[in-house]
C-alpha positions in Angstrom: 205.0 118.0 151.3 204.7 121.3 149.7 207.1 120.0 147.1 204.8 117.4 146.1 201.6 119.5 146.1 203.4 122.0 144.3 203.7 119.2 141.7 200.3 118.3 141.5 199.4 121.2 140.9 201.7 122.1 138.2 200.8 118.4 136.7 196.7 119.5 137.1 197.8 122.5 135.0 199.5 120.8 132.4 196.6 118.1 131.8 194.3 121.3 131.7 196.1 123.3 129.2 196.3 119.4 126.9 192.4 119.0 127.7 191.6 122.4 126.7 193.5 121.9 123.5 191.8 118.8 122.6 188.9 119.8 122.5 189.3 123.4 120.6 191.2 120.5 118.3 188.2 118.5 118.3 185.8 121.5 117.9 188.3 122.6 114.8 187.8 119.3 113.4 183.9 118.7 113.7 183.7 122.3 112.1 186.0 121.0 109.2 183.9 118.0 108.5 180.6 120.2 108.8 181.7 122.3 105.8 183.2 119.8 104.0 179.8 117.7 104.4 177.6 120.6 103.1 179.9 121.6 100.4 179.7 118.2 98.7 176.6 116.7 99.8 174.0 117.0 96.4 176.5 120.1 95.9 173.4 122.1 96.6 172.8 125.5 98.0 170.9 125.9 101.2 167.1 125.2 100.5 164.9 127.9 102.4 161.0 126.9 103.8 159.3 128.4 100.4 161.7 126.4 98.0 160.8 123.3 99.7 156.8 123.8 99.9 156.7 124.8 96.2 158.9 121.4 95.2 156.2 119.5 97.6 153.3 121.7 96.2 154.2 120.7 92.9 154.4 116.7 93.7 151.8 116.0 96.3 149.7 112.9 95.1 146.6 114.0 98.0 146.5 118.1 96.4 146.9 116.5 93.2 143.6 113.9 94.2 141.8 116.8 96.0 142.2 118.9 92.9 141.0 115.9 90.7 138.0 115.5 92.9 136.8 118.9 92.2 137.1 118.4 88.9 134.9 115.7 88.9 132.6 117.7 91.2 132.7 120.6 88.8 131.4 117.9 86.0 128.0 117.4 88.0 127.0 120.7 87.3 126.3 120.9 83.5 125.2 117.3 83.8 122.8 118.6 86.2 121.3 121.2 84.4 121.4 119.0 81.3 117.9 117.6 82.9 116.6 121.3 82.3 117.6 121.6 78.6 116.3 120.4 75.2 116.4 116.9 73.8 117.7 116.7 70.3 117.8 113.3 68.6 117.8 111.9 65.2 117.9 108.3 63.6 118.1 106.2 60.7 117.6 103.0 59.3 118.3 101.0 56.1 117.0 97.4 55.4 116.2 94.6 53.1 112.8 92.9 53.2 111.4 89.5 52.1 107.8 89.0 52.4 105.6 85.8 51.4 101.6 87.0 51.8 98.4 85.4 50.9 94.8 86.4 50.9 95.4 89.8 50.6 91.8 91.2 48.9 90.6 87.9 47.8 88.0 87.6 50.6 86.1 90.8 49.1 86.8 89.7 45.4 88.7 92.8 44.6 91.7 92.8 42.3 94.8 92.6 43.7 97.2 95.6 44.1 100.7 95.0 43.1 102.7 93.4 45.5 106.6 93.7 46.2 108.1 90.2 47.4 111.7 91.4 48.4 112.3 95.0 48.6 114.4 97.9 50.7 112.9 99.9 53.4 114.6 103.3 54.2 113.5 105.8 57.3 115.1 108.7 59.2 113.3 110.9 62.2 114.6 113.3 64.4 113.1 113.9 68.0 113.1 117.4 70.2 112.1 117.1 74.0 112.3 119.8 76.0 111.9 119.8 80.0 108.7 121.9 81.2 107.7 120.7 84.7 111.1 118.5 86.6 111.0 119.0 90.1 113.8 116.9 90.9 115.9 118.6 88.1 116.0 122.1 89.7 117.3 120.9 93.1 119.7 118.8 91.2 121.1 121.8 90.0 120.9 123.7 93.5 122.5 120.4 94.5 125.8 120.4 92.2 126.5 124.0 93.3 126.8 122.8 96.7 129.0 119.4 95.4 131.2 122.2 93.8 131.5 124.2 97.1 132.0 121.2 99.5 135.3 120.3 96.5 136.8 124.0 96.6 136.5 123.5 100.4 138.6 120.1 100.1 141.4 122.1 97.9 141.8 124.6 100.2 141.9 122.4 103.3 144.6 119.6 101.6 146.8 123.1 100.7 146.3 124.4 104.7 147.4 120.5 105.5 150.4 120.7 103.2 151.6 123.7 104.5 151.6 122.5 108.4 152.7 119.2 106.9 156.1 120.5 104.8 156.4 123.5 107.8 156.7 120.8 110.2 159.0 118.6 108.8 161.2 121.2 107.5 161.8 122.4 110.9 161.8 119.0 112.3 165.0 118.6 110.5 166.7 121.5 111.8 165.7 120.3 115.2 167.3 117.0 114.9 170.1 118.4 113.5 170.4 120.8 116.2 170.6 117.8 118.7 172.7 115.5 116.7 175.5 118.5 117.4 174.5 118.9 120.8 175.1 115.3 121.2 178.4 115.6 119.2 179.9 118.1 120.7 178.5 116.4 124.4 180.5 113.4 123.5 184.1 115.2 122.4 183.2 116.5 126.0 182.9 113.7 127.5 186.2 112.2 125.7 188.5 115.0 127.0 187.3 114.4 130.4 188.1 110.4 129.9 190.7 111.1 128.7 192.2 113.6 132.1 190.9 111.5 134.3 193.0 108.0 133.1 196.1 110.6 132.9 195.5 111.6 136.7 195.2 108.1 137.7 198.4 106.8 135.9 200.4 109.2 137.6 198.6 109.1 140.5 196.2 111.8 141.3 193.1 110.3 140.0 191.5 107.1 141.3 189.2 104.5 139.4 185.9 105.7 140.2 186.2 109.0 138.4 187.5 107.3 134.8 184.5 104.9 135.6 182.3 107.8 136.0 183.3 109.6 133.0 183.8 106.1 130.6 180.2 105.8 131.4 179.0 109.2 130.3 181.1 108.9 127.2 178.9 105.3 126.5 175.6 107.1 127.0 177.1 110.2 125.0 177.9 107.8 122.2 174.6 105.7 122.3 172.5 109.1 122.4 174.5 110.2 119.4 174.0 107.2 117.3 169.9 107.8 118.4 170.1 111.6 117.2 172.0 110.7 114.2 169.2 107.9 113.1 166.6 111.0 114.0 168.2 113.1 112.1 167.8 110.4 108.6 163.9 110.4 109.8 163.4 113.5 109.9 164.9 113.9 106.0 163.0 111.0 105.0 159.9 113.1 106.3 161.1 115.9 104.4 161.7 114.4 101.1 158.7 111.9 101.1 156.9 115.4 100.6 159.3 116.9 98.5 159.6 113.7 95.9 163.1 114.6 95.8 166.4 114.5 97.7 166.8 117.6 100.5 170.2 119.3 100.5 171.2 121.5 103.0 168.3 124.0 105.0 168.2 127.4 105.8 168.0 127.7 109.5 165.7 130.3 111.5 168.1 133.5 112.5 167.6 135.9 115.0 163.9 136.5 115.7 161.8 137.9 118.6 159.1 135.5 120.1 155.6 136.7 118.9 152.5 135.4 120.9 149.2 135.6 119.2 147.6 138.8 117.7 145.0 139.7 118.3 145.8 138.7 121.8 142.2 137.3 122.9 141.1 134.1 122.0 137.8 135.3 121.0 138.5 136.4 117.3 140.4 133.7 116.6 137.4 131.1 117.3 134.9 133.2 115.2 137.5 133.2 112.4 137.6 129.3 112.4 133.8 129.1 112.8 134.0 131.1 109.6 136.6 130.7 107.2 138.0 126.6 108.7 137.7 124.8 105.5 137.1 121.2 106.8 133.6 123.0 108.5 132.9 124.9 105.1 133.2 121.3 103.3 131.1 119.6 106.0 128.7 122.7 105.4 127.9 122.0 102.0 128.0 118.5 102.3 125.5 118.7 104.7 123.1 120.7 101.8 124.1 117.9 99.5 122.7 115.4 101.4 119.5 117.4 102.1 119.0 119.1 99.1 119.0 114.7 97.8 116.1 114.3 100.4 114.4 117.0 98.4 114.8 115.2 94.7 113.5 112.0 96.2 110.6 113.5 97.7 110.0 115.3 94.4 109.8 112.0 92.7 106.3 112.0 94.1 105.6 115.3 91.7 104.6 115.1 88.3 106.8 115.5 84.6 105.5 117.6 82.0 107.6 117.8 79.2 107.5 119.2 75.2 107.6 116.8 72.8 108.0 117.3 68.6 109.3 115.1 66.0 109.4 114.4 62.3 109.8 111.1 60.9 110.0 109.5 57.1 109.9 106.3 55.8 109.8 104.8 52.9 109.8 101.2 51.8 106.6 98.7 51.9 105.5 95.9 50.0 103.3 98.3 48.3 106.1 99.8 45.8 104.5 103.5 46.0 103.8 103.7 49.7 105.8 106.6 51.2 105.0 107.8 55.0 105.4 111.5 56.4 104.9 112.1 59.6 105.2 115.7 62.3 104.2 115.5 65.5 103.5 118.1 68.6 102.2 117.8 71.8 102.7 117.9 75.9 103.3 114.6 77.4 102.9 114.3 81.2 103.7 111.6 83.4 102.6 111.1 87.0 104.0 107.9 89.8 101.1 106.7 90.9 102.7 103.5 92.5 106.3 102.0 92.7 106.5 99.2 95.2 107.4 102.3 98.2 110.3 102.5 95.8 110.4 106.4 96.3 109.2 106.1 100.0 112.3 104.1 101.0 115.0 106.4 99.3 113.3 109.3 100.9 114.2 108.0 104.3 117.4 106.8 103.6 117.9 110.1 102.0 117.0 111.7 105.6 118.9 109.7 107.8 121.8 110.7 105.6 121.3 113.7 105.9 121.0 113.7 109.9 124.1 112.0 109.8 126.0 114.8 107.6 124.3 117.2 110.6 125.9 115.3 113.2 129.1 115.0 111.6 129.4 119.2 111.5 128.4 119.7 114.8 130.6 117.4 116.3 133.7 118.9 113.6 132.5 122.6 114.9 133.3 121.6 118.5 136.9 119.9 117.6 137.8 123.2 115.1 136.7 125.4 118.5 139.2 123.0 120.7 141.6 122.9 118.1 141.9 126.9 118.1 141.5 127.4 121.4 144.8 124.8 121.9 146.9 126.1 119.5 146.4 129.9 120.5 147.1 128.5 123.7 150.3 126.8 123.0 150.9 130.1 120.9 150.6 131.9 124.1 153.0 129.7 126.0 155.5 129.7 123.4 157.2 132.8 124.3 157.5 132.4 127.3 159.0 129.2 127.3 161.5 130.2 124.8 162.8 132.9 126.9 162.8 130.8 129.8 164.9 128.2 127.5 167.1 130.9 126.3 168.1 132.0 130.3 168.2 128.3 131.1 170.7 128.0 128.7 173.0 131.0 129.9 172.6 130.0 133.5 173.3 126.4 132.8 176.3 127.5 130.7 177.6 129.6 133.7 177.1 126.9 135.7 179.4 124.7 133.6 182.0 127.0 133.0 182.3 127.7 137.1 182.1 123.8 137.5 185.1 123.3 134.8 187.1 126.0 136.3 186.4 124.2 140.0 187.5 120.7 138.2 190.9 122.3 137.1 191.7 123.7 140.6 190.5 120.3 142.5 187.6 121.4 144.1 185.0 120.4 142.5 184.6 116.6 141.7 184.6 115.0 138.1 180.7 114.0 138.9 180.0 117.6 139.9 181.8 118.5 135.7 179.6 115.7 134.5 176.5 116.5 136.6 176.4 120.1 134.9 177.5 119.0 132.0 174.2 117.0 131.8 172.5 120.3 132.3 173.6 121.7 130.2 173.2 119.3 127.4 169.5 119.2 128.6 169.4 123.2 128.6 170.4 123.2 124.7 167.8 120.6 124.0 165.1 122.5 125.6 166.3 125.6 123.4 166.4 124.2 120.2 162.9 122.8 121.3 161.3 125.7 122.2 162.6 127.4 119.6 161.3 125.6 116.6 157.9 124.9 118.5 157.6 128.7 118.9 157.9 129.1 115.1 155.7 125.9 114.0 152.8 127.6 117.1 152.2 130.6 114.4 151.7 128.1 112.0 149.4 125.9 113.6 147.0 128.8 115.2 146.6 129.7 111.9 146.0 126.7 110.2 143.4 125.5 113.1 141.6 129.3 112.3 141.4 128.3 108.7 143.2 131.4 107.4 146.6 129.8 106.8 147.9 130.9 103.2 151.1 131.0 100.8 151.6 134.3 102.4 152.4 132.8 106.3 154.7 130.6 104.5 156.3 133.6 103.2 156.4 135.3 106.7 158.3 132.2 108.2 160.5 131.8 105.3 161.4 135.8 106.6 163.0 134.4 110.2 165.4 132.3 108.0 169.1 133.9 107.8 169.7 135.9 105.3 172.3 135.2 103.0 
């Protein structure tokens, strides 16, 4: 009897020694093919976060559309005051005449003047109008400024929205690559433990249930692999629909202390969004758009006084010596007395509008407050979570190594190794989560505060490793 446990034992040992040097061969290998992978994929060097928001910078269709916009917006201006400035034209005109007349003088018996039948006719005049009295002119102007604003406000917002955008997806990349190697390394796990516990059963220390228990977990290993690995393509796609171009291998965050948000109370964050939050600054001006347009249609009511002189010529007549000369000055004022309630309607249109546009901001100045408030929350949270993660992931790697070290003896079970192993897999997840949310918090409290710049993306681009 001793004998024989003596055996076992010495068998256990044997099988533990070949399982442990499985997997370091396994490890070796998924190392090997991790190197080889990033050494000749797009032959590339490491992209960091700045390199990638500049290449998606560079090719986003919606800055590219905001930036357009406020080019047209810019356009209204000089347009604008245009209403405000002089009037120069000038014309001319050349023609050929045929005339037929009859009785001309003969009813007062007086002699007839020569007459020209078929002759040429040439004039030219040139007009100046200038603006004196236009109501609805200067607010137009007062009106484009606030078009131009409510356009900067747009830029400024799609480049905030960019920066999230690209910020997000860059690290939503390294998260899923993170997991597909949790997953990876779980299943080469998983397949040294199959693989021990069909060698104890054929020579007779195992039994069924335990190769049935770890087949299983090597299934689910593979299936969870093949859903991280799939992630993983999303996640690039993500990336490079922003970028416009393929992604190559990413810089990932080093070593980094958690930072919650600073200041620390929630107060000065919410009166810098209420500020400087460029989706309320747009709405702002929008909203003095669309009263400042109630204004010009009630100013259609007012009356026009405007400058007018000219000087025309013409010459050509059926009286071969006629020549014309004309100059003219004067004020010319026009007044709406009546216009079908023409003016009346567009006035109240114009007002609803522009209760609308009123509604529109406050309900946007009570989502920008709940949208800081949240994210200097989640701020908050991050750091604890992550160094809650962190010891999660020491303790549930203690655990497993005690477990693994109770397999090899006998007394612990091979559901108690794939129990913790679990854990442990979950631990990692949990990390790699935490981790990347605590980096992509900073960037959302300042992005929902309005004050998120080139510069932040600078700072983040900092935790990356350094070469």
């Amino acid at each position: 009897m001793l004998n024989l446990l003596t055996s076992g034992v010495i068998l256990r040992e044997r099988f533990m020694d070949s399982w442990e040097a499985s997997l370091k061969v396994t490890v070796l290998r998924l190392v090997v093919a991790f190197v080889i992978f990033f050494m000749t994929a797009s032959g590339a060097v490491a992209e960091d976060l700045i390199t990638v928001y500049q290449q998606a910078a560079a090719t986003s269709p919606v800055l590219a559309r905001a930036r357009s916009l406020l080019k047209a917006d810019e356009a209204t201006l000089p347009l604008a005051k245009s209403n405000l400035l002089p009037h120069l034209t000038a014309g001319a005109g050349v023609g050929g005449q045929n005339i037929d007349m009859t009785g001309f003088g003969e009813d007062f018996g007086l002699p007839l003047p020569k007459i020209q039948e078929n002759y040429y006719d040439a004039n030219y005049s040139v007009t100046l109008t200038q603006p004196i009295v236009n109501g609805q002119a200067w607010v137009g102007v007062r009106q484009a400024d606030a078009l131009i604003r409510a356009g900067q406000a747009a830029v400024l917002a799609a480049e905030q929205d960019l920066i999230t955008e690209v910020a997000d997806a860059y690290f939503g990349v390294l998260r899923a690559e993170a997991e597909e190697r949790v997953s990876r390394n779980q299943k080469a796990l998983y397949q040294t433990v199959l693989n021990q516990t069909e060698a104890f059963l054929k020579v007779g220390s195992g039994d069924i249930i335990a190769v049935q228990e770890a087949k299983a977990s090597l299934d689910a290993a593979e299936a969870t692999l093949i859903r991280f690995e799939n992630a993983t393509r999303i996640a690039r796609r993500r990336l490079e629909r922003l970028t416009h171009q393929p992604v190559g291998p990413l810089v990932d965050l080093g070593p980094f202390a958690p930072e919650g948000p600073s200041p620390s109370q929630v107060g000065p964050w919410l009166s810098t969004a209420k500020e400087n939050q460029p989706v309320l600054n747009q709405a702002r001006q929008q909203l003095q758009v669309a009263q400042d347009e109630v204004e010009v249609q009630r100013r259609a009511h007012w009356p026009k006084l405007h400058l007018g002189a000219g000087y025309s010529y013409d010459k050509g007549s059926f009286l071969p010596s006629l020549e014309a000369n004309r100059a003219r000055v004067g004020l010319n004022v026009s007044v709406p007395l009546y216009e079908g309630g023409e003016i009346s309607a567009k006035t109240k249109r114009a007002a609803a509008q522009a209760k609308a546009n009123e509604y529109h901001l406050k309900d946007l100045e009570d989502q920008v407050m709940l949208d800081t408030e949240s994210a200097f929350l989640l701020l908050q949270n991050s750091v604890p979570e992550l160094l809650a993660a962190q010891q999660a992931v020491a303790s549930n790697q203690t655990s497993f190594e005690a477990t693994r070290k109770g397999y090899e003896i006998g007394s612990r079970s091979v559901v108690d190794l794939l129990k913790v192993a679990q854990n442990y897999e979950a631990a990692q997840r949990n990390y790699y989560l935490a981790l990347y949310s605590q980096v992509m918090a900073r960037v959302r409290l300042k992005a929902a505060s309005g004050v998120l710049g080139e510069e932040d993306v600078n700072a983040v681009n900092g935790l990356l490793k350094k070469e």
